[in-house]
TORKOL-4160 file (C-alpha; in steps of 0.2 Angstrom, whole numbers, padded with zeros to 4 digits, m for minus):
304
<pt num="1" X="0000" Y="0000" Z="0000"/>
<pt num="2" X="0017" Y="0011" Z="0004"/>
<pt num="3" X="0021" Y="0008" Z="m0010"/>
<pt num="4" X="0006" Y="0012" Z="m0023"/>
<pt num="5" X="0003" Y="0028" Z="m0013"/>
<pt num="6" X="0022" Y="0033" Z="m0017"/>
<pt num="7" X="0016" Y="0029" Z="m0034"/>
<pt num="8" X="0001" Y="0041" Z="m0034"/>
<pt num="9" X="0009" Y="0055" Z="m0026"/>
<pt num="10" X="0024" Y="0054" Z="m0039"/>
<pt num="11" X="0010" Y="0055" Z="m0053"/>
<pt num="12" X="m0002" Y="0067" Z="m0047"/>
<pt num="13" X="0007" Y="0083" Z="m0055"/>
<pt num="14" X="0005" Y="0077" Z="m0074"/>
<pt num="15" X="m0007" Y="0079" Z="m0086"/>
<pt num="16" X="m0024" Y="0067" Z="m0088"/>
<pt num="17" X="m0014" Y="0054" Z="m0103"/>
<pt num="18" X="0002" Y="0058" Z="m0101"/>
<pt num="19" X="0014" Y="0048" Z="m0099"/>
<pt num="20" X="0032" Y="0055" Z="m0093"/>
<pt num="21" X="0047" Y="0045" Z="m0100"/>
<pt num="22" X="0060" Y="0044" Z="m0087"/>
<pt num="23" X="0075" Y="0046" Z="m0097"/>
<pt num="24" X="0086" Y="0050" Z="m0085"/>
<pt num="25" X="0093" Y="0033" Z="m0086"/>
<pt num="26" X="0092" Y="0031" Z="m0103"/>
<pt num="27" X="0106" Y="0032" Z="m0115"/>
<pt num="28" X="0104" Y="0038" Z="m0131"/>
<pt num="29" X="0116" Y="0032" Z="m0144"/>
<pt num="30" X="0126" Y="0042" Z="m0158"/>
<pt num="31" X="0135" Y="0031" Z="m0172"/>
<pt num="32" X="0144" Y="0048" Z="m0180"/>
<pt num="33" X="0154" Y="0048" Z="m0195"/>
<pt num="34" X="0167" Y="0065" Z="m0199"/>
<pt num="35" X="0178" Y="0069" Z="m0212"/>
<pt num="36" X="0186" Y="0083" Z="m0223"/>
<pt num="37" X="0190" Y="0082" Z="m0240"/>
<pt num="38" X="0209" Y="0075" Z="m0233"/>
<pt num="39" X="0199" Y="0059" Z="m0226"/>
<pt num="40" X="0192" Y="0054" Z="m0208"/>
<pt num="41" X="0196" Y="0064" Z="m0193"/>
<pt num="42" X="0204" Y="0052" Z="m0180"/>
<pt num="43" X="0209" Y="0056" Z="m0163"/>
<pt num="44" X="0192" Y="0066" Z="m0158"/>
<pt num="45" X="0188" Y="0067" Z="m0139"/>
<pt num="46" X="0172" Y="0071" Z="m0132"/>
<pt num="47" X="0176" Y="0090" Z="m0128"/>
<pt num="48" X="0177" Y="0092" Z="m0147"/>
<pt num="49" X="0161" Y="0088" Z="m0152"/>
<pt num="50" X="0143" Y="0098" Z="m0149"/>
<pt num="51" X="0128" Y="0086" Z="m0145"/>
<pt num="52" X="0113" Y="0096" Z="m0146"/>
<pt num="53" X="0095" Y="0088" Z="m0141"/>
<pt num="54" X="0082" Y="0098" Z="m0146"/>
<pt num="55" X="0093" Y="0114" Z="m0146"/>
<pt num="56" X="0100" Y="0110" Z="m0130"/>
<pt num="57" X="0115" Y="0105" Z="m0125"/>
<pt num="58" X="0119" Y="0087" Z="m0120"/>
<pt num="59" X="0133" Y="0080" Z="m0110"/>
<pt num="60" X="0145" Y="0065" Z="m0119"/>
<pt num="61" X="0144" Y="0052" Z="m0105"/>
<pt num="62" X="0155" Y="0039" Z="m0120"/>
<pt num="63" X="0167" Y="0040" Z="m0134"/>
<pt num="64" X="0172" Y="0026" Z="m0141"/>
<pt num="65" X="0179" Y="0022" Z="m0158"/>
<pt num="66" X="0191" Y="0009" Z="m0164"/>
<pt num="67" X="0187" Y="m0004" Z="m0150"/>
<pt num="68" X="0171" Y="m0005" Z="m0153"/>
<pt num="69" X="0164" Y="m0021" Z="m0162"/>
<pt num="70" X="0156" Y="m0021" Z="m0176"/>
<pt num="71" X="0137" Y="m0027" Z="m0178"/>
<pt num="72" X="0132" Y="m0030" Z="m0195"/>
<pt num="73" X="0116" Y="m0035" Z="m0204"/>
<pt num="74" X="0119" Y="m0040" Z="m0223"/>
<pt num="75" X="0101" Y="m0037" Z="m0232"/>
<pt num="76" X="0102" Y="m0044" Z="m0248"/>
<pt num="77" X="0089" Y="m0039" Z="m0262"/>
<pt num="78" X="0087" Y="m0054" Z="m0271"/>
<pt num="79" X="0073" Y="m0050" Z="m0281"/>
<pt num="80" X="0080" Y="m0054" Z="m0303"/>
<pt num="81" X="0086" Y="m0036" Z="m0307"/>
<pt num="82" X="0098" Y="m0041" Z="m0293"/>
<pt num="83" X="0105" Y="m0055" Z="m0299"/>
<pt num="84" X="0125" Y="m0049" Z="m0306"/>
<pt num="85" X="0127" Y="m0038" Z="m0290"/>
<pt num="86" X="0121" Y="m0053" Z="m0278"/>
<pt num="87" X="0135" Y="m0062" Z="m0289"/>
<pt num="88" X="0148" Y="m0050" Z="m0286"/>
<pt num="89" X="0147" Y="m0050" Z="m0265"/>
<pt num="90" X="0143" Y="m0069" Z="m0266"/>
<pt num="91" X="0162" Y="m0073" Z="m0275"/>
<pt num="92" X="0171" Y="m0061" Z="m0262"/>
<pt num="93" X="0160" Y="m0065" Z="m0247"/>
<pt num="94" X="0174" Y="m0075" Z="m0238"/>
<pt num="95" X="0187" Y="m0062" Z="m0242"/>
<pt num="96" X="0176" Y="m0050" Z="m0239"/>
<pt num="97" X="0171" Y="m0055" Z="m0221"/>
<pt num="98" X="0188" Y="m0059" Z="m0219"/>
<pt num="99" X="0191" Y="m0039" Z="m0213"/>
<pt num="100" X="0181" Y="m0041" Z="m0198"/>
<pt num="101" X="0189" Y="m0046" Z="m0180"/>
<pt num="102" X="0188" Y="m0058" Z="m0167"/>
<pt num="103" X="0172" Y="m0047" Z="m0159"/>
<pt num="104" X="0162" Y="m0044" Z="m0173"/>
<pt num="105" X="0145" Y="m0050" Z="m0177"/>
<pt num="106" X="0137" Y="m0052" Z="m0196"/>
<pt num="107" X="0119" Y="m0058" Z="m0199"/>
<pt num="108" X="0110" Y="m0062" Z="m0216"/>
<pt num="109" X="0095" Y="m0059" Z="m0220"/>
<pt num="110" X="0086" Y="m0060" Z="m0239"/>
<pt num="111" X="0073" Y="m0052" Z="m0246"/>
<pt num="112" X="0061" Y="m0050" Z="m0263"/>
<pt num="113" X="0042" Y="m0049" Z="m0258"/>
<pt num="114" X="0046" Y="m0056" Z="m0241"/>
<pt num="115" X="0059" Y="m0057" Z="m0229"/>
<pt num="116" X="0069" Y="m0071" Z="m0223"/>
<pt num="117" X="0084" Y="m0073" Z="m0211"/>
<pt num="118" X="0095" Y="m0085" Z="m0216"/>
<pt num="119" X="0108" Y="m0083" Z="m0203"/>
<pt num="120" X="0106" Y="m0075" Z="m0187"/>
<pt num="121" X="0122" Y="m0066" Z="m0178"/>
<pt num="122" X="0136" Y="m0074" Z="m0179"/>
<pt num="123" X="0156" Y="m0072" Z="m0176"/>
<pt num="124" X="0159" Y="m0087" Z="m0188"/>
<pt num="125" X="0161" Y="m0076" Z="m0205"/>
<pt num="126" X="0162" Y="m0095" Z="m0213"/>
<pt num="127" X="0143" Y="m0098" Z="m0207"/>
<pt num="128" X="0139" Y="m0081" Z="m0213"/>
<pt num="129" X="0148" Y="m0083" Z="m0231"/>
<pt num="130" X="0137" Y="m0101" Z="m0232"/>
<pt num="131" X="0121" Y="m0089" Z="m0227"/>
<pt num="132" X="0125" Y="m0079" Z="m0243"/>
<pt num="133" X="0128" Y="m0090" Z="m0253"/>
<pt num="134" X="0110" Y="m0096" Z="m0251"/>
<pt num="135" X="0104" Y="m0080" Z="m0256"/>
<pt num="136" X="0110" Y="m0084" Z="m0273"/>
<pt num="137" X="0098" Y="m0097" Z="m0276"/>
<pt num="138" X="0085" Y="m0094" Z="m0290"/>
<pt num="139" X="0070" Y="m0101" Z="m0281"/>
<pt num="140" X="0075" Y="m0092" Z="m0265"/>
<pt num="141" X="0059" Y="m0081" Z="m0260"/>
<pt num="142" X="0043" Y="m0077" Z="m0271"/>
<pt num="143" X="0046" Y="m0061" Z="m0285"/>
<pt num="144" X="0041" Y="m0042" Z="m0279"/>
<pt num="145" X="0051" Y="m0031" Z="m0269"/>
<pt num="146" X="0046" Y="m0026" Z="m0251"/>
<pt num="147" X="0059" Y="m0014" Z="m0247"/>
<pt num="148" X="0051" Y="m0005" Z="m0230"/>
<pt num="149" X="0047" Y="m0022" Z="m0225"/>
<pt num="150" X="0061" Y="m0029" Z="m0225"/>
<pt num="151" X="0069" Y="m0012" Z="m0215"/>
<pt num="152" X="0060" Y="m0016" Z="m0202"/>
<pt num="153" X="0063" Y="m0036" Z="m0200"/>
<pt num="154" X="0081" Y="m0031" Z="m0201"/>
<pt num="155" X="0080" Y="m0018" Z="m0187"/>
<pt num="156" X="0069" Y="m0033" Z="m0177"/>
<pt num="157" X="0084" Y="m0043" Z="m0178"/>
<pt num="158" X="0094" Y="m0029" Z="m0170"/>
<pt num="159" X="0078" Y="m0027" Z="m0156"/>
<pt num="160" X="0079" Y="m0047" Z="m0153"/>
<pt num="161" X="0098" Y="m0047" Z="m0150"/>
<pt num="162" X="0100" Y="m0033" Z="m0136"/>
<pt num="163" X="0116" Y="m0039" Z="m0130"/>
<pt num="164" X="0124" Y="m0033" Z="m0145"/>
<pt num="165" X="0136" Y="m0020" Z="m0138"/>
<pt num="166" X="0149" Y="m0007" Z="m0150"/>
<pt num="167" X="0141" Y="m0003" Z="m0168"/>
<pt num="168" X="0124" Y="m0008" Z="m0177"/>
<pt num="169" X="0122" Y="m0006" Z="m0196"/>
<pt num="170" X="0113" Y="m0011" Z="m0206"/>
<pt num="171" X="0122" Y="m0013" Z="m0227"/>
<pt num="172" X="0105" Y="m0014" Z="m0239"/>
<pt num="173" X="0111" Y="m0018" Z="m0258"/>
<pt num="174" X="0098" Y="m0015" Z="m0268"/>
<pt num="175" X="0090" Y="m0004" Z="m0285"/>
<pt num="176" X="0079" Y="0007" Z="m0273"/>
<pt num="177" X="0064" Y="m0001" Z="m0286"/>
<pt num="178" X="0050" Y="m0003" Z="m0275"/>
<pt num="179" X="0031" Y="0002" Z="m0272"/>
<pt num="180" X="0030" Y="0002" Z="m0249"/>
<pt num="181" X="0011" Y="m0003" Z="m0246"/>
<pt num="182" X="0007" Y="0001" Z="m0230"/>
<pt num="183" X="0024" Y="0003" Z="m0222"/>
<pt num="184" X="0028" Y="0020" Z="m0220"/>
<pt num="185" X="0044" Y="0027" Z="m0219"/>
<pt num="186" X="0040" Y="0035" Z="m0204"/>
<pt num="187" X="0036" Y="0018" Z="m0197"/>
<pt num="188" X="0052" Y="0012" Z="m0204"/>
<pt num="189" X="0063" Y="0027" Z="m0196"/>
<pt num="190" X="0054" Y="0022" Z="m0176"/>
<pt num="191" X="0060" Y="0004" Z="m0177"/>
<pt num="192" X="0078" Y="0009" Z="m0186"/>
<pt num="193" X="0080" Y="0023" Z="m0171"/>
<pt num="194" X="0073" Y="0010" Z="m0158"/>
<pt num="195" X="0087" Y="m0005" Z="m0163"/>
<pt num="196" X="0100" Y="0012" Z="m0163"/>
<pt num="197" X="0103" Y="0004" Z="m0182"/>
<pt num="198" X="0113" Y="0014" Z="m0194"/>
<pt num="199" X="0107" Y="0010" Z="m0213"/>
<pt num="200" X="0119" Y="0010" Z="m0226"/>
<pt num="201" X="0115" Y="0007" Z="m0244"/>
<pt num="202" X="0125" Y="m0001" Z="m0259"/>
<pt num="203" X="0113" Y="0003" Z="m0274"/>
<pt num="204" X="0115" Y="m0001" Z="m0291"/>
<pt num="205" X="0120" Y="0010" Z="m0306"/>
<pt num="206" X="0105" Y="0018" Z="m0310"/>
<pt num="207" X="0097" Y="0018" Z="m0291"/>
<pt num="208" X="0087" Y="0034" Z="m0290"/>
<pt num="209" X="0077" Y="0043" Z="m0275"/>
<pt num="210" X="0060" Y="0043" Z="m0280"/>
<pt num="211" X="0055" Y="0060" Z="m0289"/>
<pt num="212" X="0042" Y="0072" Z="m0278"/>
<pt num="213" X="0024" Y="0071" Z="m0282"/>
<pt num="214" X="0017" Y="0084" Z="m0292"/>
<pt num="215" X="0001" Y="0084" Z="m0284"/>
<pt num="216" X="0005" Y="0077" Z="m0265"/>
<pt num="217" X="m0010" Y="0080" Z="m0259"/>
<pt num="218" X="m0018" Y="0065" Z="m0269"/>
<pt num="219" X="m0003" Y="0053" Z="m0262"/>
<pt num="220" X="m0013" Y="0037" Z="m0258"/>
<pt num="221" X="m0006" Y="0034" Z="m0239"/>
<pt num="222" X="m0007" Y="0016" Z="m0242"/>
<pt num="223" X="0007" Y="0016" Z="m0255"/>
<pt num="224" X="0025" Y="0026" Z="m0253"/>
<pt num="225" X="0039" Y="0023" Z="m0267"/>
<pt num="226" X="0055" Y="0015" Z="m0259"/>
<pt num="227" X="0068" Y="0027" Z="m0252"/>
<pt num="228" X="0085" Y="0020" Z="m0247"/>
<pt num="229" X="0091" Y="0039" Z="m0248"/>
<pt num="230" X="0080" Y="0047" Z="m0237"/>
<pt num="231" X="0080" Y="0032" Z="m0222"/>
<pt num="232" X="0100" Y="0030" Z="m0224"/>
<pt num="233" X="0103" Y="0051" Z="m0221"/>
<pt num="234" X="0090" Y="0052" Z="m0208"/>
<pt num="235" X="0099" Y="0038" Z="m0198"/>
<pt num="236" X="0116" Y="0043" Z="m0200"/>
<pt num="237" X="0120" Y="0033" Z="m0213"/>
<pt num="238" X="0130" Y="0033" Z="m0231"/>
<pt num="239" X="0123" Y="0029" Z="m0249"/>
<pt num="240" X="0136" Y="0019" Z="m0260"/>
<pt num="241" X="0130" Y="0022" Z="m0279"/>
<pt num="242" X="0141" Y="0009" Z="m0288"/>
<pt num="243" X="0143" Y="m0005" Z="m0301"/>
<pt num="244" X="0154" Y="m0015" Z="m0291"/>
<pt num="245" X="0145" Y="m0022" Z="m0275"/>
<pt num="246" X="0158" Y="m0031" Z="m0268"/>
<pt num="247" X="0171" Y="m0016" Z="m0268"/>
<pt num="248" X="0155" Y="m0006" Z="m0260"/>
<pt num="249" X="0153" Y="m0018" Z="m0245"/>
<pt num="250" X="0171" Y="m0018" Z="m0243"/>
<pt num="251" X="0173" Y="0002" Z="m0242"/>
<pt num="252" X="0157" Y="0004" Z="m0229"/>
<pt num="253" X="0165" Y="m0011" Z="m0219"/>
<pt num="254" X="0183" Y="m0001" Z="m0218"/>
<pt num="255" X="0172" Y="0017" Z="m0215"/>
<pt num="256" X="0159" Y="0007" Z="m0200"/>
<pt num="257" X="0175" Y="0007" Z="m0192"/>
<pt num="258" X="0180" Y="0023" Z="m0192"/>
<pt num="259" X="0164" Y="0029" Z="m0185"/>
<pt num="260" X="0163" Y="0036" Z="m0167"/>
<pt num="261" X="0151" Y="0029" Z="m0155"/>
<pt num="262" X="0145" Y="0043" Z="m0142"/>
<pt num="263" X="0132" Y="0040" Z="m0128"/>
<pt num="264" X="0121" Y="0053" Z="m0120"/>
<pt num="265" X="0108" Y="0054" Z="m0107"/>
<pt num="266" X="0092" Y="0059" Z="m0112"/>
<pt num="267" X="0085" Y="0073" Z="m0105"/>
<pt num="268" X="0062" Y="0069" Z="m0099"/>
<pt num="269" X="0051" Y="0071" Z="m0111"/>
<pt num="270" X="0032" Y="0064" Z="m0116"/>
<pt num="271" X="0032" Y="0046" Z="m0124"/>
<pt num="272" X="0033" Y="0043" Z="m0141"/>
<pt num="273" X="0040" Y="0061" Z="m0144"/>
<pt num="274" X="0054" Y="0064" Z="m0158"/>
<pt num="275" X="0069" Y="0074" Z="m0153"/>
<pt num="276" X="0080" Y="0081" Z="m0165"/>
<pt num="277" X="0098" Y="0079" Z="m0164"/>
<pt num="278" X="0111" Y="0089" Z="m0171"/>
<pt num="279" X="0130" Y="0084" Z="m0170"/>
<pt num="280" X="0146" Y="0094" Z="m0174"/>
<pt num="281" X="0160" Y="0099" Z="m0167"/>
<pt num="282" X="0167" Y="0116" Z="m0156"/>
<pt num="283" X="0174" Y="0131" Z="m0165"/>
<pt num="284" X="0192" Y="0127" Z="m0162"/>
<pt num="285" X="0190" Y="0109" Z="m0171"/>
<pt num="286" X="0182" Y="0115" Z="m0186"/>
<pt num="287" X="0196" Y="0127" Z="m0186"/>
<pt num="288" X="0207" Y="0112" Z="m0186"/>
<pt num="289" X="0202" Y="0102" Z="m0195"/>
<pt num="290" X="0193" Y="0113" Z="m0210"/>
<pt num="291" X="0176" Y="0110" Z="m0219"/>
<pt num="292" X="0169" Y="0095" Z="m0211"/>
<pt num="293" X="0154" Y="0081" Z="m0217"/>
<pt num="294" X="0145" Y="0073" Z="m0200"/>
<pt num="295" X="0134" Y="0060" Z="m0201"/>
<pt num="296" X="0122" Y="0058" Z="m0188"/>
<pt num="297" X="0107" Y="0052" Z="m0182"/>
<pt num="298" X="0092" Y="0064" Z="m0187"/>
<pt num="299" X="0084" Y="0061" Z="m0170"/>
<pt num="300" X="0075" Y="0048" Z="m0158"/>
<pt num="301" X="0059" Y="0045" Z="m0153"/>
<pt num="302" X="0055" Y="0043" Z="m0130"/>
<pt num="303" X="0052" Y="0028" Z="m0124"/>
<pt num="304" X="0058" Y="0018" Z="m0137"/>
């Protein structure tokens, strides 16, 4: 009884339906990417950089960068237009894989019109190769492409496997050629920002952002064209436009580990609401180090 009054005194001060989110011992995590046009700036500490969270300042309580494992989920588009770039990563993939270390942690998954996870996390990089090469298979998984749907079995994976500590990326290879139905980006962006997923795509040749609507107001909700663009800058993530997959994977492999992994703790808000985020660094570094590119997180959403 002590205790439920406790619990009713704590609550009488809010507003009828709301619900505080007590993120005062929540950490909200930061995969940041910097560079100048000489390369990636190495060496930052956490009194160089500017966190802010909803235009306030927030207080670095980590920096981690080179130590930190690598998570990685491979989501493989294996729908026909795919077929020579699936080739390309599946002759590497033991090479490929071969970069990672002791710590890190690669999962498969395959998609077209569904989704399927052909190899859970693993450190065996020769399980993970075997998973890939099964991806290869022409009668792998019914025609159609589901891109949104399979973002957000992907970040699932990450939500199921909680233990994974260091950085969580998602690498998508895909032509960006898909019709969303019912799975909004919005959707997509509060389950990649829940699993703290980073999405980074490799997208063929002639991969386009979809073009604005003349007339958005007659949008059909139920329908969204595929956005691989959008969803990998909102997360902090890279595009890789290319006609070698393999040489992409192997690039965002080598710039995953150059990323910075920063931790800070969230100030109370309402749940479910988005915060913004913006990240860069203090006067003196950008006097430093020049013109910089930061690639960050676009925000979060509470409770999540």
């Amino acid at each position: 009884m002590a205790f439920l009054f406790c619990l009713i005194a704590a609550g009488a001060g809010q507003e009828p339906g709301t619900t505080i989110f007590q993120a005062g011992v929540t950490q909200v995590r930061l995969d940041v990417l910097v560079r100048n046009e000489k390369g990636f700036i190495q060496g930052l500490q956490a009194e160089d950089f500017l966190i802010e969270d909803e235009g306030k300042p927030a207080v670095i309580s980590y920096l981690g960068r080179e130590d930190e494992a690598l998570n990685l989920l491979l989501l493989l588009d294996v729908s026909g237009s795919m077929k020579d770039y699936l080739a390309q990563i599946g002759r590497r993939a033991r090479v490929l894989l071969s970069q990672t270390r002791a710590t890190d942690k690669v999962g498969v998954m395959g998609f077209a019109k569904e989704s399927d996870y052909l190899m859970p996390f693993t450190a065996n990089m020769e399980r993970a190769a075997f998973a890939i090469d099964q991806a290869l298979r022409p009668d792998f998984i019914p025609s159609g492409t589901s891109i949104n749907a399979a973002l957000l079995d992907a970040a699932q994976a990450f939500l199921d496997s909680p233990k994974l500590t260091g950085h969580r990326a998602i690498f998508i290879l895909t032509d960006n050629k898909a019709l969303n139905y019912r799975v909004s980006d919005e959707t997509v962006l509060r389950r990649l920002f829940a699993a703290d997923a980073v999405l980074n795509s490799i997208v063929t040749k002639n991969a386009a952002p979809p073009k604005p609507l003349k007339n958005p107001e007659q949008r059909n909700p139920d329908f969204s064209w595929a956005d691989v663009y959008k969803l990998s800058a909102e997360t902090g993530g890279e595009v890789l436009r290319t006609e070698r997959a393999d040489e992409a994977f192997a690039k965002l492999l080598a710039n995953l580990r150059e990323r910075y992994l920063i931790t800070y703790k969230a100030p109370l808000g309402s749940a479910g609401q988005y915060r913004k985020i913006r990240v860069s660094l203090t006067k003196e570094a950008e006097k430093k180090y020049g013109k910089l590119t930061i690639r960050a997180r676009a925000g979060y959403y509470t409770g999540s």
